[in-house]
C-alpha positions in Angstrom: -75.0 293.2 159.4 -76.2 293.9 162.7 -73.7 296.4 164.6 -72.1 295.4 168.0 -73.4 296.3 171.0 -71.6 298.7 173.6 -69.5 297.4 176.2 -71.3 297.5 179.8 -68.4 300.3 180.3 -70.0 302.4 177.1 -73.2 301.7 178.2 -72.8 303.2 181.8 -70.8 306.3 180.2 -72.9 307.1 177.6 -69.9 308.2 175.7 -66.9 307.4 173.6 -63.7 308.4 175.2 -62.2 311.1 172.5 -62.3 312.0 169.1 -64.8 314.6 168.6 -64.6 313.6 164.8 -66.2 310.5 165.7 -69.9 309.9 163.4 -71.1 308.0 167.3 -70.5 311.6 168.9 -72.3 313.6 166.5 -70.5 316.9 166.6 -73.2 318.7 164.9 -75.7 317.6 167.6 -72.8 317.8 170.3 -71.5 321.5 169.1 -75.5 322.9 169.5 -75.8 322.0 172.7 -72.5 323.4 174.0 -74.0 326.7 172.1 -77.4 326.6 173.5 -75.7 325.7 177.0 -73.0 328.7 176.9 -76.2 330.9 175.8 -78.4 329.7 178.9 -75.5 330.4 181.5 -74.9 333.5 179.7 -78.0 335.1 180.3 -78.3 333.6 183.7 -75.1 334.4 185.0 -75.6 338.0 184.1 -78.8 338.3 185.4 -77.5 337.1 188.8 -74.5 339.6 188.5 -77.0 342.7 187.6 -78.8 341.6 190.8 -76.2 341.3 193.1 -74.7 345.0 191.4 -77.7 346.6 191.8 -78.9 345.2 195.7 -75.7 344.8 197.3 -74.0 348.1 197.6 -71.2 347.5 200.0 -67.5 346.2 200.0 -67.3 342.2 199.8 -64.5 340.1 199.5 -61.3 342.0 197.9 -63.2 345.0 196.8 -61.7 347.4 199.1 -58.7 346.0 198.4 -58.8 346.7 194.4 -60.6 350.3 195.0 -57.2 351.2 196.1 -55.7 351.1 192.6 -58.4 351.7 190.5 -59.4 355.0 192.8 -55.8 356.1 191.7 -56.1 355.4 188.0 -59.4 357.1 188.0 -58.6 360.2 190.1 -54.7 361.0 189.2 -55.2 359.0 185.4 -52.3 356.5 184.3 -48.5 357.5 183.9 -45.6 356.0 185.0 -45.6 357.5 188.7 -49.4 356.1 189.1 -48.3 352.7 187.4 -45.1 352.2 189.8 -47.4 353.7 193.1 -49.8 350.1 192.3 -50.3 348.3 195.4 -52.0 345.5 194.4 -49.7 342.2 193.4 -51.8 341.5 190.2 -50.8 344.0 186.9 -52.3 347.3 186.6 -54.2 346.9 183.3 -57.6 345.4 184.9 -57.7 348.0 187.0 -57.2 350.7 184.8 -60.0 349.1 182.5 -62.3 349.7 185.5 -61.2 353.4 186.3 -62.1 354.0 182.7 -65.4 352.4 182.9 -65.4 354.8 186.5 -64.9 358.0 184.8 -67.5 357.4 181.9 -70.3 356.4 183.8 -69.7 359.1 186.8 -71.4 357.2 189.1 -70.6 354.8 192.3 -67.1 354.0 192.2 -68.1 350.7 193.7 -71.1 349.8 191.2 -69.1 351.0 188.0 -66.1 349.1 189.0 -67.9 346.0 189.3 -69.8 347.0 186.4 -66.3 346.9 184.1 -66.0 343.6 185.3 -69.8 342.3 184.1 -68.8 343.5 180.7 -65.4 342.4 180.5 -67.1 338.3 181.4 -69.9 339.6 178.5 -67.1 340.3 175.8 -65.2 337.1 176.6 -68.2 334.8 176.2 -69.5 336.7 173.3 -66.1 336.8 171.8 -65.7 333.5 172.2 -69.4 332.3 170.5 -68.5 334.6 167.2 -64.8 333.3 167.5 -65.8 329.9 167.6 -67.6 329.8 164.3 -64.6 330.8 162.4 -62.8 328.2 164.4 -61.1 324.4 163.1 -62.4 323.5 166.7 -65.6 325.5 167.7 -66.9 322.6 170.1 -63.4 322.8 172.2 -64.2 326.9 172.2 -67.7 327.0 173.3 -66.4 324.0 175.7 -64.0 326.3 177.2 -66.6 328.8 177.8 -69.1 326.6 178.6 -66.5 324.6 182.0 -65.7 329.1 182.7 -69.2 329.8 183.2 -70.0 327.0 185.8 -66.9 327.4 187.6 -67.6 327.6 191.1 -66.1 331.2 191.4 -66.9 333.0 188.3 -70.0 334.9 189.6 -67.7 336.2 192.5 -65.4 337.4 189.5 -68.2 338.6 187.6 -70.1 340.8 190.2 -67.5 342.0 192.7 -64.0 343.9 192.0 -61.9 341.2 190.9 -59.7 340.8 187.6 -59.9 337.5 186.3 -62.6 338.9 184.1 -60.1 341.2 182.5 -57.6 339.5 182.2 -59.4 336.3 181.5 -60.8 338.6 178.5 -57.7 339.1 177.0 -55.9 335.8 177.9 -58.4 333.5 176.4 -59.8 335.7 173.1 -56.1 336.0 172.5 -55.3 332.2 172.8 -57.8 331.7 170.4 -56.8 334.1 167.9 -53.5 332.9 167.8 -54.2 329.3 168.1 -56.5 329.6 165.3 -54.0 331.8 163.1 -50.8 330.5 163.7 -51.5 326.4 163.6 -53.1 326.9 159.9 -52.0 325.0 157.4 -52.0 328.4 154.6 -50.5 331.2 155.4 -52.1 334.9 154.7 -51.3 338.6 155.5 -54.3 338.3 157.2 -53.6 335.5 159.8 -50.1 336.8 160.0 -52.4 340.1 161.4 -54.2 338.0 163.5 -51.0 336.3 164.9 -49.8 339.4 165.7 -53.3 340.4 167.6 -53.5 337.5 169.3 -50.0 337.6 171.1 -50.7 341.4 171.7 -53.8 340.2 173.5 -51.6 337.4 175.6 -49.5 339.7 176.8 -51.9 342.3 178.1 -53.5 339.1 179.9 -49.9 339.3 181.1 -50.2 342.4 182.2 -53.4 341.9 183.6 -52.5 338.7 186.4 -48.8 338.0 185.9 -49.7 334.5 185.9 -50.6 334.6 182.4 -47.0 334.1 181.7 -47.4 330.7 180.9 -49.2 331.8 177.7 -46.3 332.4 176.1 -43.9 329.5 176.3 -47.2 327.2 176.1 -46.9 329.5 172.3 -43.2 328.6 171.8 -43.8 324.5 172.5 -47.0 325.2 170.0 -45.6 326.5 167.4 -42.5 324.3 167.2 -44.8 321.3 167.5 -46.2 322.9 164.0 -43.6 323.2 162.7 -42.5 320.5 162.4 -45.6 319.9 159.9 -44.6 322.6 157.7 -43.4 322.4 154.4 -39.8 323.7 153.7 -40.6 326.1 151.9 -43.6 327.2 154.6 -41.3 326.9 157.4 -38.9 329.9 157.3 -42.3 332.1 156.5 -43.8 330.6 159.7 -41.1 330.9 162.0 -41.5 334.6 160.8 -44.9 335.1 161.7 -44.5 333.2 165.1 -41.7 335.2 166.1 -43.5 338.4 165.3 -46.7 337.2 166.9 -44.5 336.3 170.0 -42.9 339.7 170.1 -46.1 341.7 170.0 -46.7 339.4 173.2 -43.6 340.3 175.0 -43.8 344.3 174.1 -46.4 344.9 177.1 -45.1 342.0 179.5 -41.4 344.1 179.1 -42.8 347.6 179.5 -44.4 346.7 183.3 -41.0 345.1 183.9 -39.4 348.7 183.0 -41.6 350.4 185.1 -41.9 348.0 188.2 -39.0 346.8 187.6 -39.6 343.3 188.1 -42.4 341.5 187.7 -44.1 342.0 191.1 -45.6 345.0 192.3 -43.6 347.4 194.5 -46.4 347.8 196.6 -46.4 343.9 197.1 -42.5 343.6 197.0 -42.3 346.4 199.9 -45.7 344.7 202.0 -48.0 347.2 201.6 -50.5 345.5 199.8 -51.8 343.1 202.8 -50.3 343.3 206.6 -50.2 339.8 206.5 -49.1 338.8 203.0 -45.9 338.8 200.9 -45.3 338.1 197.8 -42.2 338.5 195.7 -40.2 336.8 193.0 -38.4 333.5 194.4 -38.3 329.8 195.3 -40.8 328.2 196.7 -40.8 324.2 195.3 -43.9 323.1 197.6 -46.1 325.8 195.6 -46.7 323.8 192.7 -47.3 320.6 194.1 -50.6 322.7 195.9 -51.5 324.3 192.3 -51.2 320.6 191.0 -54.1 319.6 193.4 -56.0 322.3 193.4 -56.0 321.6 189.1 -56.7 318.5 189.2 -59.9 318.8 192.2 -61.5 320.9 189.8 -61.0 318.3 186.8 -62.9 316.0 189.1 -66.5 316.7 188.6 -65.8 317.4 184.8 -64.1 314.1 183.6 -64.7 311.6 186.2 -67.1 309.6 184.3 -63.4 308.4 181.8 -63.3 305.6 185.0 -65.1 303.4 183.4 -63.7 303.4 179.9 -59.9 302.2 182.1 -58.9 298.6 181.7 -59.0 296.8 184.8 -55.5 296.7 185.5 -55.6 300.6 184.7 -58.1 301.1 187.2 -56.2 298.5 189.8 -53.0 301.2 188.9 -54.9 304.4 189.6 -56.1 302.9 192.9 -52.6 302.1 194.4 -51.8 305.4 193.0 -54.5 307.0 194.9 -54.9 304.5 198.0 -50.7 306.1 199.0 -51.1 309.5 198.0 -54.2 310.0 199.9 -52.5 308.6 202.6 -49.6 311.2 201.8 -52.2 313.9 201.4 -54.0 313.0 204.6 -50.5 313.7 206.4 -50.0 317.0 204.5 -53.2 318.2 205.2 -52.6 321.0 207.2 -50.3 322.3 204.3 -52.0 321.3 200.9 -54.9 323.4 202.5 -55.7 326.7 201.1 -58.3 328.8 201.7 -61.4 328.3 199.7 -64.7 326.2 199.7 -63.0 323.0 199.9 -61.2 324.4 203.1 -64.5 325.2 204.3 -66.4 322.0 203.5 -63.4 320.0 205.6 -63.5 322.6 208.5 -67.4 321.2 209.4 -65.7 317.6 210.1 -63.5 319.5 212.6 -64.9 317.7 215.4 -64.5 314.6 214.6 -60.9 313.1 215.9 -58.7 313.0 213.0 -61.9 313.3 210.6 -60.4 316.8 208.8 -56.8 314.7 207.8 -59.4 311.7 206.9 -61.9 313.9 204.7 -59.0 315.4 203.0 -57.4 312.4 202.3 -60.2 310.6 200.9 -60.6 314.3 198.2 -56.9 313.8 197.1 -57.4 309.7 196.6 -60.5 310.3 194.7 -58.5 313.3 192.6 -55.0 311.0 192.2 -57.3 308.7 190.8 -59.2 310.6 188.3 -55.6 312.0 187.1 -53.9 308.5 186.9 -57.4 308.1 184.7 -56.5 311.0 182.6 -53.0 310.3 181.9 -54.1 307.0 181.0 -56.5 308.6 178.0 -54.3 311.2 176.7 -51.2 308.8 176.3 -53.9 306.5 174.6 -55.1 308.9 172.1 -51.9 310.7 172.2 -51.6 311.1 168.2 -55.3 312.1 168.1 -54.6 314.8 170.6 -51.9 315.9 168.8 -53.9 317.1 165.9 -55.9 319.1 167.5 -54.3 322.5 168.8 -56.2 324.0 171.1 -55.5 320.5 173.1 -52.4 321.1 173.0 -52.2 324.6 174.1 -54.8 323.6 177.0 -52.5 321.1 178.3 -49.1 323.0 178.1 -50.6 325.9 179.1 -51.8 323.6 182.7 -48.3 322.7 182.5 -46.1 326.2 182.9 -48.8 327.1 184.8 -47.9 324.8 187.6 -44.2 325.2 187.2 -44.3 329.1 187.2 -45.7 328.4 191.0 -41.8 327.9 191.6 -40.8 331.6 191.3 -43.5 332.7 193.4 -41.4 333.5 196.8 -43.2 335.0 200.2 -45.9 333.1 202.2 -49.2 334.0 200.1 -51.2 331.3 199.6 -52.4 329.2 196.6 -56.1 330.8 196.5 -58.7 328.2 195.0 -59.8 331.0 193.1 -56.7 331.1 191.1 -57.8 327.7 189.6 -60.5 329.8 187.2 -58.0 331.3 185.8 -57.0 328.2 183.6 -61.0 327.3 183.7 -61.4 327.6 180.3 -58.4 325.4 179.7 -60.1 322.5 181.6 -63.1 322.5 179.7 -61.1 322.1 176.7 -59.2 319.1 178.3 -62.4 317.6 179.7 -64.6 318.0 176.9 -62.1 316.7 174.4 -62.0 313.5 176.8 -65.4 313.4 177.1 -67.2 314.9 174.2 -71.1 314.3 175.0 -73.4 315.7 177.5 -74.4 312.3 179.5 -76.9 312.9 182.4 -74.7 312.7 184.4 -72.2 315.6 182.9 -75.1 317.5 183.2 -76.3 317.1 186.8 -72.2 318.4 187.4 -72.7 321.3 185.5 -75.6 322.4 187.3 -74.7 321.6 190.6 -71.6 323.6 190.0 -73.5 326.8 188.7 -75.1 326.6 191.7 -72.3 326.5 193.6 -71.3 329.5 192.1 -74.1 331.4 192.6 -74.4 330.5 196.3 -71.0 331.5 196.9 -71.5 335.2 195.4 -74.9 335.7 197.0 -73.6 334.0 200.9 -72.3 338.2 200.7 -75.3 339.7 200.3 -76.2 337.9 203.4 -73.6 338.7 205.7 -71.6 335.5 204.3 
């Protein structure tokens, strides 16, 4: 019997939508090149970082700004008085891992700062690989690494005093762990261990960049989804082990709230962390309509090619959708802007009349439209998704993500580069929707590791 031949919408896609279980997508064939991939950028990325490290030895972006506290941490050590004199709004542990890589090294505050940072990106993606192989789902793992390496702004995290390394480090070998342990069907003294490590690591992340918080209720929604699987006789020893692992998350999230306490910094609560800037706890309900965008932009260039598996009255759908809120977007422009390379990119059509509200408006229509895509796929293969976990996490994790945005009061802005860290999230997402590496995929990929190198190296030239 001869086989039927792909639809002219499988042809152009080179790809089936999901199931990376499927025999067309060859997982085997698929999970070697997300390895050998993850290697390349590896070595690549850290090669470009060493450079930069060792040729550009003055203050870029926000590394003044860090020095502050991690001069503190690695001069007068860490206690309660250095913890609550913190300036900086993000937690105090990333900087304390860098005054510790400071005082053992003994050399350039500046280069072993940034130094702390190259090896905390180094762990991660090595934790990851070897984390991976003991994993239900290695290709979603070395996906998630894979989407974090090219991310437009992960060399600028990798080479200058930033902590999304850190606390990317923590956050994401942590999910892992406790994904891995937790959503088991058997359950062991050993994964209850592991449980326990893993929510320990989440809540360091916590500790790291408060926005890490969403870690842990994307756990709760997790584990109850699981539960629900369980045995009744599994199901009281479960709940045990997720409460405990949960716990161990919240021990280090409620000590900073002792010391600070509150979950901002005082030195950001009182202003003295940026003349211009305030942040604090509060309301602020237009926040996470930005953080929406500025997701879904970045889940553009990794899952754009799902168009073309839509019916055409899905595709007809997610054009109205798109068609009115670009025109909304286009009106908001002004606001929906934050700073960041796609702010730059509009400001060059500046001079045209009208052409900045018109640029924008056309990103947003093409972004509405690849979401309306999305939501299409995930509510098609909905009970596919839901068997695999780390989907599941990735996508509630998105989720409290955006609607922790709410409590974040004062007027700082929505940074692009807050978007990395949930990176690894969106390359689990995106390469569960799209499994294979089509030509196309990989002309993105590229072109966005070259982004990201151009935007680290535009300081070493005055940029």
């Amino acid at each position: 019997m001869v086989p039927p031949h792909p639809s002219k919408a499988e042809a152009l896609s080179g790809s089936e939508p999901i199931s990376l279980n499927s025999a067309a997508v060859a997982p085997s064939v698929v999970g070697k090149r997300y390895l050998q991939s993850v290697v390349v950028l590896l070595i690549l990325n850290s090669i470009s970082a060493l450079l930069f490290v060792s040729l550009v030895n003055h203050p870029v972006f926000d590394d003044l700004n860090n020095l502050r506290d991690v001069h503190r941490y690695a001069t007068q050590g860490v206690s309660v008085g250095t913890i609550r004199n913190h300036v900086n709004p993000t937690g105090p542990t990333s900087f304390i891992l860098m005054a510790g890589a400071i005082r053992m090294l003994g050399g350039s505050e500046l280069r072993d700062a940034r130094l702390a940072v190259l090896l905390s990106w180094l762990l991660l993606s090595v934790g990851l690989l070897i984390g991976a192989r003991y994993s239900s789902f290695p290709q979603l793992w070395n996906a998630a690494m894979l989407v974090t390496l090219i991310f437009p702004h992960t060399l600028t995290a990798t080479a200058t005093v930033l902590t999304e390394g850190p606390a990317m480090l923590f956050a994401v070998l942590g999910a892992l762990v406790w994904v891995e342990s937790v959503t088991r069907s058997t359950i062991t003294q050993r994964l209850v261990l592991l449980s326990v490590i893993g929510g320990m690591s989440m809540g360091v992340a916590v500790t790291c960049r408060q926005y890490y918080l969403a870690l842990v209720p994307a756990a709760v929604m997790v584990a109850l989804h699981r539960r629900r699987e369980r045995s009744a006789d599994q199901k009281s020893i479960s709940s045990a082990k997720v409460i405990l692992s949960l716990t161990a998350a919240l021990v280090p999230v409620l000590l900073l709230i002792l010391i600070w306490k509150g979950l901002s910094s005082p030195g950001m609560a009182s202003g003295a962390s940026y003349s211009a800037w305030k942040s604090k706890v509060g309301l602020n309900f237009f926040r996470p309509v930005v953080a929406t965008f500025y997701t879904a932009l970045y889940l553009v260039p990794l899952t754009l090619p799902g168009v073309l598996h839509l019916r055409l009255v899905q595709r007809r759908q997610a054009f109205l959708f798109a068609v009115l809120g670009g025109t909304g977007a286009a009106l908001l422009s002004s606001s929906l802007l934050q700073p960041g390379p796609l702010r730059s990119v509009i400001q060059l059509v500046k001079q045209m009349p009208t052409g900045e509200s018109i640029f924008f408006g056309l990103v947003a229509a093409v972004t509405i439209y690849n979401s309306v895509i999305l939501g299409h796929l995930l509510w098609d293969k909905r009970n596919e998704v839901r068997q695999r976990p780390p989907v599941v996490f990735a996508l509630l994790m998105l989720l409290f993500f955006i609607v922790e945005q709410v409590g974040v009061g004062g007027n700082i802005p929505f940074y692009e580069l807050y978007v990395l860290q949930v990176a690894p999230f969106l390359g689990i997402i995106a390469f569960d929707l799209q499994p294979r590496f089509t030509s196309l995929r990989l002309i993105t990929l590229v072109v966005l590791s070259l982004i990201s190198h151009a935007l680290l190296w535009r300081y070493a030239f005055g940029g």
